[in-house]
N, C-alpha and C positions, 0 to 999 in steps of 0.2 A: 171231385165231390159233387155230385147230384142233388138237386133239389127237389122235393114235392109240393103241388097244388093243394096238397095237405096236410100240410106242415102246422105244426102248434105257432111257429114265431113268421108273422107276415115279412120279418124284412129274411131269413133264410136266403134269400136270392142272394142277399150282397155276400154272402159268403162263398159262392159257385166259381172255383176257380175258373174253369173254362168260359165264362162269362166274361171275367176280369181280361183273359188272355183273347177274347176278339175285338174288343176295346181296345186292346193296344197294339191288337194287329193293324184296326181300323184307322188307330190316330196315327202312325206310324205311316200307312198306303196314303192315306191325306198326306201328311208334311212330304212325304216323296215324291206326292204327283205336282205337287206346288213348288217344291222347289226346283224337278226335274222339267216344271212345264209337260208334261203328258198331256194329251188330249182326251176330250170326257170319253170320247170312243175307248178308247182303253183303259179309262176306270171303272165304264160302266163295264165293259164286259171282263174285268176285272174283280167285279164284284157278284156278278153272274155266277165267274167261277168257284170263289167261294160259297155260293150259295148252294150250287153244285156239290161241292164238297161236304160241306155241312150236310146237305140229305144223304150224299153215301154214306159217311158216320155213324146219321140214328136210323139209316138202314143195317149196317150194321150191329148197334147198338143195338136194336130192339133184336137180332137175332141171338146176340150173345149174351142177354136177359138167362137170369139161372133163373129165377122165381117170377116166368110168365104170367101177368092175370088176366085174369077174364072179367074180373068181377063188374058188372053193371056191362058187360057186354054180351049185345044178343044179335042173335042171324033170324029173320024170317021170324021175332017175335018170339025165340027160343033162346033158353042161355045156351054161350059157347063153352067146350071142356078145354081147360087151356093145357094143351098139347104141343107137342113143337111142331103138329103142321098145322094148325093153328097160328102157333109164332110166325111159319113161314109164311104161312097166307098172309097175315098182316104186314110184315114185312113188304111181301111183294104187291098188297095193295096199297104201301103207304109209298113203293118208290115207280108206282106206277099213273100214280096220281101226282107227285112232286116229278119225275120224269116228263109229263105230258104239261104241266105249267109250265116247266123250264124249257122246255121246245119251242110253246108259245111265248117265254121271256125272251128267247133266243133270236125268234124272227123278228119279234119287236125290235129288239136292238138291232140285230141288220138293218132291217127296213129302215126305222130312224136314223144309223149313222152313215148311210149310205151315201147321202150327200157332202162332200168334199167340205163346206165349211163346218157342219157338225162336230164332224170327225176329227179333224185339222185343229181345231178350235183348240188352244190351251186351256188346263183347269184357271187357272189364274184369274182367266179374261171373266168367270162363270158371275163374278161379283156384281159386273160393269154391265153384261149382259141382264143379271135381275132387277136394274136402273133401268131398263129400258134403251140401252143401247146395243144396236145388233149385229151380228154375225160380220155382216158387211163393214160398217167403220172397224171394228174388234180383230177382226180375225185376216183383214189383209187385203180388203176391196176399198172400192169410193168411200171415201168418207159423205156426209152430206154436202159438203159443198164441191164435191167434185174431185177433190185429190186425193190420190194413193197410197197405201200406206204399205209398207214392207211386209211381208211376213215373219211371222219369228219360227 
């Protein structure tokens, strides 16, 4: 069930089942990467891929729109007749523009998890890390006073 930005009742939303169902995909991929110990590297691009997903959907979804609008949209100052190449255009400039973010999400995340303690790094450790303690004591080098600690 779909919700509108123009809806009579503001809360509308909490009724959106699909909303409800990435919620508990969410909480679900948390309690597993904590309890499995997973490394952020693989949450994060864990959660890329769902984002991923998510845009093929309402790419998707906006093509398989029966009652396409146009209304309050315009090209060049002119309104659009909403048509299905119309649809399609929009379509492909909404997965064309969400496509070229996620590229640049993408290299983001290589880039940052490229380094071996990143990547390596348990979720778990992420708590002990936002204290102020880093990579190095956490994740399996010197501690500060010089001894080693295992990896997990």
């Amino acid at each position: 069930m779909g919700t509108s930005t123009t809806s009579e009742d503001p809360r509308a939303w909490l009724a959106d089942s699909s909303l409800w169902s990435l919620v508990a995909a969410n909480i679900l991929v948390l309690a597993l990467a904590l309890y499995l110990h997973w490394s952020f590297g693989s949450l994060l691009l864990l959660y890329w891929t769902q984002s991923v997903v998510i845009g093929a959907a309402n790419v998707c979804r906006i093509l398989g729109l029966e009652r396409f609008s146009t209304e309050g949209f315009t090209v060049n100052g002119r309104p659009v007749e909403p048509t299905p190449e119309t649809k399609r255009r929009t379509a492909g400039f909404f997965a064309g523009h969400y496509g070229v973010f996620h590229l640049g999400y993408l290299v983001f995340l290589l880039v940052m998890l490229r380094g071996k303690a990143l990547w390596a790094c348990p979720v778990r450790h992420g708590a002990l890390r936002a204290r102020g303690v880093g990579n190095r004591a956490v994740c399996g080098a010197e501690d500060g006073r010089g001894r080693r600690h295992a990896r997990r």
